[in-house]
C-alpha positions as CSV (number, residue, x, y, z in Angstrom):
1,X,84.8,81.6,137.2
2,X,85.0,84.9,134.6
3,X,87.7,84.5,132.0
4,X,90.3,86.5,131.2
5,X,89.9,88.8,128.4
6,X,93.6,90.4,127.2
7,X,93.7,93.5,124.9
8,X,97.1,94.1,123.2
9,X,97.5,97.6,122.3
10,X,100.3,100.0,121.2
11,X,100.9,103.0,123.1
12,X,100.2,106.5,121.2
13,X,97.9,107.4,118.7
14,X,96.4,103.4,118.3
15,X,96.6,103.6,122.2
16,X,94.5,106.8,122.5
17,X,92.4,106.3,119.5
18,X,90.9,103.0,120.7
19,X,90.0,104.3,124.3
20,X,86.5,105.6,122.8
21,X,86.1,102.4,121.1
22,X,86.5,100.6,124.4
23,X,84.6,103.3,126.0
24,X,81.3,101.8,124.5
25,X,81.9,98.5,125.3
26,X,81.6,99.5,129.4
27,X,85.7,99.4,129.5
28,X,87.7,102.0,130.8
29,X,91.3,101.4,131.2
30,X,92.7,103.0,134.6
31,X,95.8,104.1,134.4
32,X,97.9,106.4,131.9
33,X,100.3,104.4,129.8
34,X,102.3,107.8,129.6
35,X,102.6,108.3,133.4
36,X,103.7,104.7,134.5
37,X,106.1,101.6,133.9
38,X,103.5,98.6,134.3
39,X,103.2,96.9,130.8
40,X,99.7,95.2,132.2
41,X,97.3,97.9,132.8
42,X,93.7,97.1,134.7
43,X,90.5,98.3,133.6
44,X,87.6,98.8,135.7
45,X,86.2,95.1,134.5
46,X,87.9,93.1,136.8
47,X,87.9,90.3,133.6
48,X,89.7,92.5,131.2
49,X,93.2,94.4,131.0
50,X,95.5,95.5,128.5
51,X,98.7,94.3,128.2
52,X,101.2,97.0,126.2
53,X,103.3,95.8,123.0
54,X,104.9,97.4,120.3
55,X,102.8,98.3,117.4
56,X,104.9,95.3,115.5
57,X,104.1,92.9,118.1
58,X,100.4,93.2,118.4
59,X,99.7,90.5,116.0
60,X,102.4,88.2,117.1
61,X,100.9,88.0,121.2
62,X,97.4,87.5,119.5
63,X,98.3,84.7,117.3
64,X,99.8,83.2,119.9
65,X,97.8,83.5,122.4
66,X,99.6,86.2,124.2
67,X,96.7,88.1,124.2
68,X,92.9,87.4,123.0
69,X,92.5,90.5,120.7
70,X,94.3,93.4,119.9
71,X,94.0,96.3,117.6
72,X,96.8,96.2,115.1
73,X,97.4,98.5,111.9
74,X,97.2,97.5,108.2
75,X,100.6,97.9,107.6
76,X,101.6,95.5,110.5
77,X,99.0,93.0,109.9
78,X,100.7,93.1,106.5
79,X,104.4,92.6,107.1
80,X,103.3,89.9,109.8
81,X,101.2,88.0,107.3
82,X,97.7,87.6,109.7
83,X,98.2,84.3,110.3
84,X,95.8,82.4,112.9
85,X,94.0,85.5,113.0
86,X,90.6,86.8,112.8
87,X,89.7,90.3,111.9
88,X,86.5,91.3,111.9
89,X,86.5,94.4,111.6
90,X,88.3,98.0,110.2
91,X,88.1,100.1,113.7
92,X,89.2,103.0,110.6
93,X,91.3,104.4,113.5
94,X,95.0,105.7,113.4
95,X,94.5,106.7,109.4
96,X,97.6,107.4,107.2
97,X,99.4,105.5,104.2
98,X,102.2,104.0,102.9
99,X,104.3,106.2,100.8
100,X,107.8,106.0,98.5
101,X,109.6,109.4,99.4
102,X,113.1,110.1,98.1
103,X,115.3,113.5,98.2
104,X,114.2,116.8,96.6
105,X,116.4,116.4,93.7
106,X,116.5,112.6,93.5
107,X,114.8,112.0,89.8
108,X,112.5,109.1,90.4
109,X,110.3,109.0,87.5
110,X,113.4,109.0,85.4
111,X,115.0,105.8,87.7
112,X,111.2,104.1,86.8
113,X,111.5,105.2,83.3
114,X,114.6,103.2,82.8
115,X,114.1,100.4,85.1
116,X,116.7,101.5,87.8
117,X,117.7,99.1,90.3
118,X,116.7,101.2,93.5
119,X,118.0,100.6,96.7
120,X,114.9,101.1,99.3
121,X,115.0,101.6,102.8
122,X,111.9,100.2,104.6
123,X,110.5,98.3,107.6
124,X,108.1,97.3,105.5
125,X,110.1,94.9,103.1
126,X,106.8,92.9,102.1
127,X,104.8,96.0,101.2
128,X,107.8,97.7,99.5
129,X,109.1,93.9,97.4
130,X,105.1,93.9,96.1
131,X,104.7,97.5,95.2
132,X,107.7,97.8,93.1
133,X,107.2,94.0,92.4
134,X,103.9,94.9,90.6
135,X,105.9,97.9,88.8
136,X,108.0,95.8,87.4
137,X,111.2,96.8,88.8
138,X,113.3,95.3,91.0
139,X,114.7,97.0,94.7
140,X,117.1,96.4,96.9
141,X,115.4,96.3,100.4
142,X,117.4,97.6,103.4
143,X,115.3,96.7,106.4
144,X,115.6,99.7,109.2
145,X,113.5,100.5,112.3
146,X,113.5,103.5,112.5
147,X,114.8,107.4,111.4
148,X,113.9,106.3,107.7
149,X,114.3,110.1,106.5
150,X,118.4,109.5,106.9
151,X,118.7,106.6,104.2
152,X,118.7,108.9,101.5
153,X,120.1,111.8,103.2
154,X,123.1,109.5,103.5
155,X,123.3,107.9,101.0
156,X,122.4,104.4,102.3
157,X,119.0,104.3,99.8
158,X,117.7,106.2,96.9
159,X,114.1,106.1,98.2
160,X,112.4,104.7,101.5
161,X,108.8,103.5,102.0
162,X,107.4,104.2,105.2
163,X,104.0,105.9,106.9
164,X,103.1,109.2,105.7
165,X,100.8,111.2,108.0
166,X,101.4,114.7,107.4
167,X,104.2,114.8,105.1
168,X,106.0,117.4,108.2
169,X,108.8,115.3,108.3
170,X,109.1,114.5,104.8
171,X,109.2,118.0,104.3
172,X,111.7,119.0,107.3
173,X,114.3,116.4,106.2
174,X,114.5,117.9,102.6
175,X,112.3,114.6,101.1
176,X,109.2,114.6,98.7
177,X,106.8,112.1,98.4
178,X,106.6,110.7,94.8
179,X,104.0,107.9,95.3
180,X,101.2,106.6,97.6
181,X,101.0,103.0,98.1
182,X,98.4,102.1,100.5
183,X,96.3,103.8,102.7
184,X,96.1,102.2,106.7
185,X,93.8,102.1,109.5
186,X,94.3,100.2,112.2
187,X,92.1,96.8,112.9
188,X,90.6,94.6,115.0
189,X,92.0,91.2,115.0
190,X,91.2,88.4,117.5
191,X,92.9,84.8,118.4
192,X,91.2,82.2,116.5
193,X,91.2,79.3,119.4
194,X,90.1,82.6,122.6
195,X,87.4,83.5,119.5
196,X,85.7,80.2,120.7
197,X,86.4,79.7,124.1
198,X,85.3,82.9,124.9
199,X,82.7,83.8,122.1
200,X,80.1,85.5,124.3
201,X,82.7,87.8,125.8
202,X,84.5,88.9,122.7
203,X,81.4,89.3,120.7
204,X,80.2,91.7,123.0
205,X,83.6,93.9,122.6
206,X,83.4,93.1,118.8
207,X,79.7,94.7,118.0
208,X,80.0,97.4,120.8
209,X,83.5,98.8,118.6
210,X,81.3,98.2,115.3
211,X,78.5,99.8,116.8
212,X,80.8,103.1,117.6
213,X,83.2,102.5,114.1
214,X,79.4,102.5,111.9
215,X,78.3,105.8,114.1
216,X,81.3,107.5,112.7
């Protein structure tokens, strides 16, 4: 009997982005996670489908078993702390970086100067408590899921830390990026205990994506 092979993946740009990548493995998902309500989507392998998670979630159903692999970014892999989890390899997909960003006339390098006790609005509290861990100064994490650019139009934060892409809506919301923290790709990453059961299978997926990531 064929096993089972489940790819967790985000919908969006880590959604669209992999298709290529799966493209040269022989897979080719069949339906349009845009145009319908499933959550498990076939491919045209009758062994392998996707199952659709929230970009947070993607490492959470591989370590668990939820799903076999997944492609998860940087920034998640991060905050969920990779554990039980293989990643061999940076699919350099779904680019950007972490950024601080506070109000147009917000003086942060003053704040830094003195050692201000900054209250930061994030859903990234472990990459946000190390960055201004390693600065020496100390921040008052408010964790949020979304709409970031409001905390310091409100009031509610003096900075945020959150994915910069373009820096648009940054710029729309009257904010300004004062420092780059990271930079994120998304990543392969792959259940420890499906790694062995199903080695043959997986490995095929894993050097067809590094093939296509290394042709780049």
């Amino acid at each position: 009997m064929t096993q089972q092979i489940t790819l967790a993946l985000s919908k969006g740009r880590i959604f669209d982005e992999t298709l290529p990548l799966l493209a040269t493995a022989g897979i080719e998902v069949l339906e349009d996670p845009e145009k319908t309500r499933k959550l498990i989507l076939p491919t045209n392998q009758a062994d392998v489908r996707v199952v659709l998670v929230r970009a947070t979630d993607v490492p959470t159903y591989v370590e668990y078993g939820g799903a076999d692999l997944g492609v998860a970014g940087k920034d998640n892999l991060i905050e969920h702390g990779g554990q039980g989890l293989f990643r061999p390899l940076d699919l350099r997909i779904a680019q950007c970086h972490v950024g601080v960003a506070v109000r147009t006339d917000f003086d942060y390098q003053q704040a830094v100067h003195q050692g201000a006790r900054l209250r930061v609005a994030t859903k990234y509290p472990t990459i946000a408590r190390n960055f201004f861990a390693g600065k020496g100064m100390h921040a008052d994490l408010i964790k949020l899921y979304g709409s970031m650019e409001l905390a310091p139009l409100t009031g509610l934060a003096d900075a945020i830390v959150d994915l910069v892409s373009t820096g648009n809506t940054l710029k729309a919301n009257q904010l300004v990026e004062v420092e780059r923290i990271m930079d994120i790709s998304s990543h392969l990453v792959v259940n420890q205990a499906a790694f062995k059961l199903k080695q043959a299978r997986i490995k095929r997926i894993i050097e067809a994506f590094a093939g296509a990531v290394g042709a780049d």
